[in-house]
N, C-alpha and C positions, 0 to 999 in steps of 0.2 A: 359627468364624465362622458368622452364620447365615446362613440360603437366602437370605432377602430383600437382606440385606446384599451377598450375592455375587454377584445378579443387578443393582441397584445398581451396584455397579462395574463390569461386565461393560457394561450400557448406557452409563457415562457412556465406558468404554475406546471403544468402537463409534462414540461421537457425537467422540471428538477424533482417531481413526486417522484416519479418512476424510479429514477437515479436513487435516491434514497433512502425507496421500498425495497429497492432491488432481491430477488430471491437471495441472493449470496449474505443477507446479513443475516445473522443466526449465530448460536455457539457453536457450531460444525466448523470448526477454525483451523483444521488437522484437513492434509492433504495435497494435492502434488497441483500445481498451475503453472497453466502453459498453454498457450495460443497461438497458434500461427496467424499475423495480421497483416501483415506486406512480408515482400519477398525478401526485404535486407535487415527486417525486423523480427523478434519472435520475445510473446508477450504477454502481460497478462493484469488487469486489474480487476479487484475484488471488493466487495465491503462486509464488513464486520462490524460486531461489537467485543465488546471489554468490559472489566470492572475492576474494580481495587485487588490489587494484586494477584490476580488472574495472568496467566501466561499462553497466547494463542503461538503456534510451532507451524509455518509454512513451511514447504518444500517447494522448489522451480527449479526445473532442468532446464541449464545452457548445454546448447548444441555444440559439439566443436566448431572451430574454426570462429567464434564470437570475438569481437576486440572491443563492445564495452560492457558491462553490465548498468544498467541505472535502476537505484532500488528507490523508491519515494512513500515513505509512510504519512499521513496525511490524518489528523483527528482532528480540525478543521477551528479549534481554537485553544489560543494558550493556558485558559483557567485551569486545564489538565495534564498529567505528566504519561507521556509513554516513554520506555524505553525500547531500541531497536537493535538486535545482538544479530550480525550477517554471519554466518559460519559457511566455509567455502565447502565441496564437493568433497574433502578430504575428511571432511569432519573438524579441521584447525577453528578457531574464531580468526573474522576475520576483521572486526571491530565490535564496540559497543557504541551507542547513538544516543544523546538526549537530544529536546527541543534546540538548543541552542548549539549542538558542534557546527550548525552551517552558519552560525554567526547572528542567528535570526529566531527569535524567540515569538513563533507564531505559529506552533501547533503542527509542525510539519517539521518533517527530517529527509533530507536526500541523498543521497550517497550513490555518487562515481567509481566503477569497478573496470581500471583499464584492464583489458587480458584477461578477463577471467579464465581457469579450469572448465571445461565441459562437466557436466554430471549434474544432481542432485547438491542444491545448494540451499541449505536451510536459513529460516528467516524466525524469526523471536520477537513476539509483540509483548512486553509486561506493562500494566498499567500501574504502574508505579506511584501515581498519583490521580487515583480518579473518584468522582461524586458518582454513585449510581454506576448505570451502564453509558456509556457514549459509545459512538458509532465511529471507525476509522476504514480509511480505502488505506489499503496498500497495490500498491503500482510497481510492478519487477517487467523491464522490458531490457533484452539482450540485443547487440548490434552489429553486421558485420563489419 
């Protein structure tokens, strides 16, 4: 193998370790996320684990004056079942999620929120069908 080659893979190993050491996974799954990342964005992505029937309970405040919300749950392969419950700042549900409502049976759920409500918007991870513990990001970014 050549040099270049092996420093290639060495960097892209160094750019996914970290990603999926990341401090954020842990069972501390309770809590408020929120990032300011650009000026017409406001955002936040996390990672976590899970286990069989386990329930982790996010909160994300949208700013006023937001016209999208994008919620993307991500457990990175289908062998496993999460489900995703979005409850809006009022406390209402504002759906429930499995792998397949986006048409696509591949371990990830996304959901479009035109107009959301400002405030505290709660977010519902249940591992509905899982081996052991697995790892999921979830990804909540709001848009003017």
């Amino acid at each position: 193998m050549k040099i270049s080659r092996i420093i290639g893979l060495l960097a892209v190993v160094a750019f996914i370790v970290p990603v999926v050491s990341a401090a954020g996974i842990g069972n501390e799954n309770d809590g408020v996320a929120g990032l300011l990342s650009q000026p017409d964005e406001y955002g936040i992505c996390e990672y976590f684990t899970i286990t069989q029937g386990e329930t982790d309970t996010h909160l994300f405040n949208v700013p006023a004056g937001m016209s999208l919300l994008k919620v993307d749950l991500n457990w990175f392969t289908p062998d496993h079942s999460l489900r995703l419950e979005i409850y809006r700042s009022d406390g209402s549900l504002y759906g429930s999620y499995h792998d397949n409502s986006d048409g696509r049976l591949d371990g990830r759920t996304r959901v479009d929120i035109s107009i959301p409500a400002s405030g505290n918007w709660r977010i519902k991870v249940y591992g509905e069908s899982v081996t052991g513990t697995i790892p999921y990001a979830l990804n909540c970014n709001a848009y003017t």
